[in-house]
C-alpha positions as semicolon CSV with decimal commas, in nm:
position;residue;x (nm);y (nm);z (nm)
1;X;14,452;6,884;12,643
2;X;14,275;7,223;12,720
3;X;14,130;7,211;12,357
4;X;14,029;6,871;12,394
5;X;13,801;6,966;12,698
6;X;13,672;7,229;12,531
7;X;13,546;7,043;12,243
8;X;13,407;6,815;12,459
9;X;13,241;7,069;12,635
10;X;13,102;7,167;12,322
11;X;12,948;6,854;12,185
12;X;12,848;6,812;12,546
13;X;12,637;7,078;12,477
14;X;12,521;7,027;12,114
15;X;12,382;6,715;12,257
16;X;12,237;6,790;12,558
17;X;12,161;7,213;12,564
18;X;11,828;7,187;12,692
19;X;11,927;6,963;12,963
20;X;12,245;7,083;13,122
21;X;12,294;7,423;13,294
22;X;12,509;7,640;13,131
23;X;12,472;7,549;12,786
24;X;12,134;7,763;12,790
25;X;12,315;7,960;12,499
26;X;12,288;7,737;12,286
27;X;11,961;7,670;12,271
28;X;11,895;8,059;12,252
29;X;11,749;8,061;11,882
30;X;11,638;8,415;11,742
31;X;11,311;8,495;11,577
32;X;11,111;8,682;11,293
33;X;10,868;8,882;11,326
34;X;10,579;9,016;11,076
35;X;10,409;9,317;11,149
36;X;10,256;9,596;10,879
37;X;10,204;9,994;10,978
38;X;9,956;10,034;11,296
39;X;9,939;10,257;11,551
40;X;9,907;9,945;11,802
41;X;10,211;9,739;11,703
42;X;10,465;10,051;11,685
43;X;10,583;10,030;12,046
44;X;10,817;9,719;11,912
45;X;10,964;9,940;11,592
46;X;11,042;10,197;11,873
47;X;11,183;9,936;12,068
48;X;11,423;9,866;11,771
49;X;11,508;10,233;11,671
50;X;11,579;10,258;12,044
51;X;11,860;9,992;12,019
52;X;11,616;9,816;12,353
53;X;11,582;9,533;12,078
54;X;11,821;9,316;12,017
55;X;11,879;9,247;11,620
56;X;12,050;8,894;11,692
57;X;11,738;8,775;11,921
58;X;11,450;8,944;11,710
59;X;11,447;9,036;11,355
60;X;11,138;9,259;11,261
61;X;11,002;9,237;10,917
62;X;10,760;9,506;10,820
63;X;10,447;9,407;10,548
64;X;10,216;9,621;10,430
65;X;9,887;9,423;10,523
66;X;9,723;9,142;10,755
67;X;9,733;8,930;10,401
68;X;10,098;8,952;10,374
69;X;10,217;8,876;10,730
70;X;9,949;8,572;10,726
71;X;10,139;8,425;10,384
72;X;10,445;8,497;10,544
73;X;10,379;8,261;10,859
74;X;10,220;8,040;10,664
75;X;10,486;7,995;10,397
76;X;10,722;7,958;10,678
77;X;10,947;8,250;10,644
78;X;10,845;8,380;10,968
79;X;10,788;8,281;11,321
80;X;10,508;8,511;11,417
81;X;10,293;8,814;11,340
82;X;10,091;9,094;11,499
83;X;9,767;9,043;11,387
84;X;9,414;9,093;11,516
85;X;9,252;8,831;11,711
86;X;8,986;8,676;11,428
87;X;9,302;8,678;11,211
88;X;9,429;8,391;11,418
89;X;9,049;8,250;11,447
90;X;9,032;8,230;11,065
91;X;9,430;8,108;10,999
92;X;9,404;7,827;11,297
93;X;9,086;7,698;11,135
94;X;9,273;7,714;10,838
95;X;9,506;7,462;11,035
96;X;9,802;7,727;11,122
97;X;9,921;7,634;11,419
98;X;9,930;7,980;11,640
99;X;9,927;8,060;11,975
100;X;9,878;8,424;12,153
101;X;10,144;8,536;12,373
102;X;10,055;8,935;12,422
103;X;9,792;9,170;12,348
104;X;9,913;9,500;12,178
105;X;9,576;9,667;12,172
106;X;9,205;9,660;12,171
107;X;8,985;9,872;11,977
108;X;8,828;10,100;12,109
109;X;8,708;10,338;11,821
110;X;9,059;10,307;11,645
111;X;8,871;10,072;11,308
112;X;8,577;10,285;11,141
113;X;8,370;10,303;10,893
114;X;8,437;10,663;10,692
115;X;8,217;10,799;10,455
116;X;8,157;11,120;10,242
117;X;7,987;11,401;10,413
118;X;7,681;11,338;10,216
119;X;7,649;11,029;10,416
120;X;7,495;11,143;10,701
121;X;7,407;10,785;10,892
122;X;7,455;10,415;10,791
123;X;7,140;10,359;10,631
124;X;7,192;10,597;10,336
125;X;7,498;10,378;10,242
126;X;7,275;10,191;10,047
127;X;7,324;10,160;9,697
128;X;7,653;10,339;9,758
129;X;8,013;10,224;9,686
130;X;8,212;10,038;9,952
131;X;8,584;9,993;9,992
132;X;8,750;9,773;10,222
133;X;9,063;9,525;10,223
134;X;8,930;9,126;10,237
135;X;9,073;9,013;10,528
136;X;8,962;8,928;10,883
137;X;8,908;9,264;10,995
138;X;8,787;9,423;10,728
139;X;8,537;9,169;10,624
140;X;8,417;9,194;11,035
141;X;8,365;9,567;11,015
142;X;8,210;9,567;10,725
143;X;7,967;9,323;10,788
144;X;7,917;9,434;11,119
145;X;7,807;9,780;11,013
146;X;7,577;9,658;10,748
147;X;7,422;9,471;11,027
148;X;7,395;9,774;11,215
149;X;7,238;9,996;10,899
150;X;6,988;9,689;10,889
151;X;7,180;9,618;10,505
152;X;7,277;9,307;10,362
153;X;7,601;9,305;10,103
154;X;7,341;9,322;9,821
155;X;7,240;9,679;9,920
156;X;7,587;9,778;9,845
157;X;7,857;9,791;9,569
158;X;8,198;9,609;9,775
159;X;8,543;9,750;9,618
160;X;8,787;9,499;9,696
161;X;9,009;9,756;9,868
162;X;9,389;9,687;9,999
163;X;9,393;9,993;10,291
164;X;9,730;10,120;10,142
165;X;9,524;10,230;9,823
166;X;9,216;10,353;10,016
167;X;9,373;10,710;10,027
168;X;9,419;10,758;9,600
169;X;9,050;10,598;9,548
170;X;8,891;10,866;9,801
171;X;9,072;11,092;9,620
172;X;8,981;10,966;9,273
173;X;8,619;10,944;9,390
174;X;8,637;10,570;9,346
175;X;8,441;10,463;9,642
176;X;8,150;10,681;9,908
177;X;8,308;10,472;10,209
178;X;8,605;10,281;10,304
179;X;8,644;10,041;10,595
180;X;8,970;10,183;10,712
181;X;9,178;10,218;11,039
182;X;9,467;10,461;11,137
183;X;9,705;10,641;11,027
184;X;9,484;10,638;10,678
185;X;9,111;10,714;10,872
186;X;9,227;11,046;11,030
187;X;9,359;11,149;10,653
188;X;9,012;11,085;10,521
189;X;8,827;11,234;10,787
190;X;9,063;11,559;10,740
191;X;8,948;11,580;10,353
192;X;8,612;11,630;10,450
193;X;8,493;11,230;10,569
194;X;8,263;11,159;10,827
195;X;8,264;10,819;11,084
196;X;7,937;10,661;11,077
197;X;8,066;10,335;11,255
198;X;8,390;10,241;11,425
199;X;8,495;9,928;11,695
200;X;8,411;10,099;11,976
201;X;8,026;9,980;11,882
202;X;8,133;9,649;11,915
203;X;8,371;9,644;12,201
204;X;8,641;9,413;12,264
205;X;8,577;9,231;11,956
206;X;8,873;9,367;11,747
207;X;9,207;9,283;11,974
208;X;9,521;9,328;11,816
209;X;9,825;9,034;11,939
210;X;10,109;8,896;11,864
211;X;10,098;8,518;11,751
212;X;10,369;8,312;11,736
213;X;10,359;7,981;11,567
214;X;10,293;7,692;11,823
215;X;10,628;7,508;11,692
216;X;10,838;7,823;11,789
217;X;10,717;7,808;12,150
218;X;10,995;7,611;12,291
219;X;11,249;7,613;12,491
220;X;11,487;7,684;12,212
221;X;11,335;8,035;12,131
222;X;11,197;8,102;12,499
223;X;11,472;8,424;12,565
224;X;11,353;8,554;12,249
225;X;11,022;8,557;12,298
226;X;11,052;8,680;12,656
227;X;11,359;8,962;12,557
228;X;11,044;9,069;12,267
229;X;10,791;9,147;12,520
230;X;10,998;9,298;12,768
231;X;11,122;9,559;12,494
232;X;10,752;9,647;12,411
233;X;10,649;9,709;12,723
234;X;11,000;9,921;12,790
235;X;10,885;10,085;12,497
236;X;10,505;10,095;12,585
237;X;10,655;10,243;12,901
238;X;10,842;10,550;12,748
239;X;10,496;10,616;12,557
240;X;10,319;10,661;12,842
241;X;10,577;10,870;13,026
242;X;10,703;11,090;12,745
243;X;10,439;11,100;12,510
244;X;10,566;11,402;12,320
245;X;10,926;11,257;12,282
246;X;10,757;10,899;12,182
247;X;10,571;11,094;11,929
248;X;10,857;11,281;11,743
249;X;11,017;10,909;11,742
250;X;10,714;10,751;11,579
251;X;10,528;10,976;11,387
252;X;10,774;10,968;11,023
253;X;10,676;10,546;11,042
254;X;10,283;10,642;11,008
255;X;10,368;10,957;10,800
256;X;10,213;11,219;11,018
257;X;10,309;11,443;11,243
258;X;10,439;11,451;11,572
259;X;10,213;11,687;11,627
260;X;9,913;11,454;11,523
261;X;10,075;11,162;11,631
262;X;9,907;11,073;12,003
263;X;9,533;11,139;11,860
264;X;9,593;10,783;11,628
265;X;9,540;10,667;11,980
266;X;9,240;10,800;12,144
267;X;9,081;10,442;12,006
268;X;9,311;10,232;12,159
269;X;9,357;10,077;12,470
270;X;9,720;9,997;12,488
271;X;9,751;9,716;12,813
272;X;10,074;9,725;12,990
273;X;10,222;9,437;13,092
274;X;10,033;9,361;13,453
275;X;9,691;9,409;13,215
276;X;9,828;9,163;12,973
277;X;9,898;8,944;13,217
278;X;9,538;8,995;13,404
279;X;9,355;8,931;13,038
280;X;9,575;8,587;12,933
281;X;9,636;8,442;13,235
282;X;9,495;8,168;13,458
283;X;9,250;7,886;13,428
284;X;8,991;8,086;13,271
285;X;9,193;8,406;13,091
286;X;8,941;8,720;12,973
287;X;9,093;8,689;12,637
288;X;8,942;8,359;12,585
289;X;8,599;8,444;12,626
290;X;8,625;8,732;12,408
291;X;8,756;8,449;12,137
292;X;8,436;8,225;12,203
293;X;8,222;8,604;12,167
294;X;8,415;8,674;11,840
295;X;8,418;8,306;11,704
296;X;8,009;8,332;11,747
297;X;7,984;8,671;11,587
298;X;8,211;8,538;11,278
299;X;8,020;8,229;11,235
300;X;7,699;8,410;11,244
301;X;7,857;8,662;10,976
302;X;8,014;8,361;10,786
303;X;8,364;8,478;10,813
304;X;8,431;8,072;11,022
305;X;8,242;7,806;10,846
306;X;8,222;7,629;11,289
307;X;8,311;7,757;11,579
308;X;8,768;7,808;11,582
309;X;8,961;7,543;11,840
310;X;9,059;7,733;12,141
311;X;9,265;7,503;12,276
312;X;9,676;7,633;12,332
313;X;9,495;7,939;12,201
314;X;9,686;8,146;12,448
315;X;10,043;8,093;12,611
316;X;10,087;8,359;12,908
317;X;10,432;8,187;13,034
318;X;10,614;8,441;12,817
319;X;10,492;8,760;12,966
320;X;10,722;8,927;13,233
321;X;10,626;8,865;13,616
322;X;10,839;9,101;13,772
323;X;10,555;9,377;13,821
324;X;10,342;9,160;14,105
C-alpha cells in the first residue's frame, strides 16, 4: 500500500512538476555549455576544477573557437555558449534563438591588432599581409582598424586565419599582422610584435556573455542556470581575493605561466555579480544600448545586412540577488 502511494506520488509528479511544490526536482534538467580558451570565460573552468560546479547540473564543453561553439548551439548539441556580444547579433539574425543571461567581460584593450616591429602605426599596414579568424569578432576588429588607418580591405592582403594557428604563421612569416586576443597576443608581442590597435579604442563594443538558447530558459532548467552563475561569480570571487592562488589554478588551461597569468587581464573588465546585475537589469538595461551602438557599427561595416531584434535579448531573472 506504501508502494502504491509512492508511485502515485510519482506520476503525480511526472504530470504536474512544475505545478506542485515539492516535485521541483523533477523539473531540475541539467545543461551544456560551449565555451573555447579565453581569459574572460575561465572563472567557470575554475569553478569546475574547484568541485563549486556541479557535473550533474552543468556539463562544460570546451571548443577551440567562436565558429565551433556557434555550430554547436545551432546543431543543437548544446544549450548555450560564451560568446561575444555581436556573436549573438549575427546568430539571432541568423534566426538562433538566444538570450543573454551574464556578462563575463568587456574589452578593454584585451582584442588587438599585433603587428611586426616594422609596423610602426596603422597606416603602413597597407599592402601588408593580414591574419585574422572570420567570425564576429574578428571581422569587427579588423574592419574597425582599417577604418581607423583610413584603409579599405583592398589595401590589404586578408589571411583567413583560425587564432589557434596565428602563433605557427607568425612564426613561419606567413602574415605582418594578426587580429588576435589573449593568451596568443601576449606570445606575439613577446617575439618581438607591436599593438597598433586593440578594443580599448572602441570601448564597450566587444562584451563577452553567456547565451543560452531562448527554449532552455524555463522553468525546467532554471536551478541550472542560476547554480552556473552563482559558481562564476564564487569563482570570480576567489580571483579577486587570491589572485596569485587563482593564477597557479588557471594558468596550465591558457598555457602560460602563473607567473604571467594576471597580466592576460589588464584588458578586461571582469563585472561581479551586483555590476552584472546594474548593466542587464531593469526597463532600460546598459547592455542594451551598447547592442543598438554595436548593431549600428556592424551594419555600417556590413557584418548585419539590418539592424539585429533586441527583443528577449537579455534575461536578468537568473542572476543572484542576494548582494542588495
Amino acid at each position: 500500500m506504501i508502494f502504491r502511494h509512492h508511485m502515485i506520488f510519482l506520476l503525480g509528479c511526472l504530470a504536474l512538476a512544475l505545478a506542485l511544490p515539492g516535485c521541483e526536482w523533477l523539473a531540475d534538467k541539467p545543461i551544456t555549455i560551449a565555451a573555447y580558451v579565453w581569459p574572460g570565460y575561465e572563472p567557470i573552468f575554475l569553478a569546475q576544477s574547484e568541485g563549486w560546479l556541479d557535473p550533474q547540473r552543468v556539463h562544460l564543453v570546451e571548443t577551440t573557437s567562436d565558429t565551433n561553439s556557434l555550430t554547436a548551439l545551432a546543431e543543437g548539441k548544446v544549450d548555450g555558449a560564451a560568446l561575444t556580444l555581436d556573436e549573438v547579433l549575427r546568430a539571432r539574425a541568423q534566426g538562433l534563438p538566444l538570450s543573454v543571461v551574464m556578462i563575463f567581460d568587456l574589452s578593454a584593450g584585451a582584442d588587438m591588432v599585433v603587428a611586426r616591429s616594422s609596423i610602426k602605426t596603422l597606416a603602413d599596414l597597407k599592402g601588408r599581409r593580414i591574419g585574422f579568424e572570420q567570425g564576429a569578432v574578428g571581422e569587427l576588429m579588423l574592419t574597425e582598424s582599417l577604418r581607423a588607418a583610413g584603409l579599405t580591405k583592398e589595401d590589404v592582403t586578408l589571411v583567413m586565419l583560425p587564432v589557434d594557428q596565428q602563433r605557427q604563421a607568425w612564426q613561419n612569416d606567413q602574415v605582418d599582422a594578426v587580429v588576435t586576443f589573449e593568451p596568443i597576443a601576449s606570445q606575439l608581442l613577446a617575439q618581438g610584435g607591436r599593438k597598433v590597435f586593440d578594443s580599448g579604442q572602441i570601448p564597450n563594443t566587444i562584451v563577452d556573455v553567456l547565451a543560452i538558447r531562448s527554449d532552455t530558459l524555463d522553468r525546467n532548467h532554471a536551478a541550472a542556470i542560476r547554480h552556473l552563475l552563482a559558481a562564476h561569480f564564487r569563482a570570480l570571487d576567489h580571483l579577486n581575493r587570491n589572485p596569485q592562488d587563482a593564477a597557479y589554478r588557471i594558468a596550465p588551461r591558457l598555457g602560460v605561466s602563473a607567473e604571467n597569468l594576471l597580466s592576460l587581464y589588464k584588458g578586461l573588465l571582469l563585472p561581479d555579480a551586483a555590476e552584472n546585475y546594474r548593466l542587464l537589469a531593469g526597463a532600460s538595461p546598459e547592455l542594451l544600448a551598447s547592442a543598438r551602438k554595436l548593431s549600428a557599427i556592424m551594419i555600417k561595416n556590413g557584418l548585419l545586412k539590418q539592424d539585429a531584434p533586441l527583443s528577449s535579448l537579455i534575461r536578468a531573472d537568473f542572476l543572484p540577488t542576494d548582494f542588495r
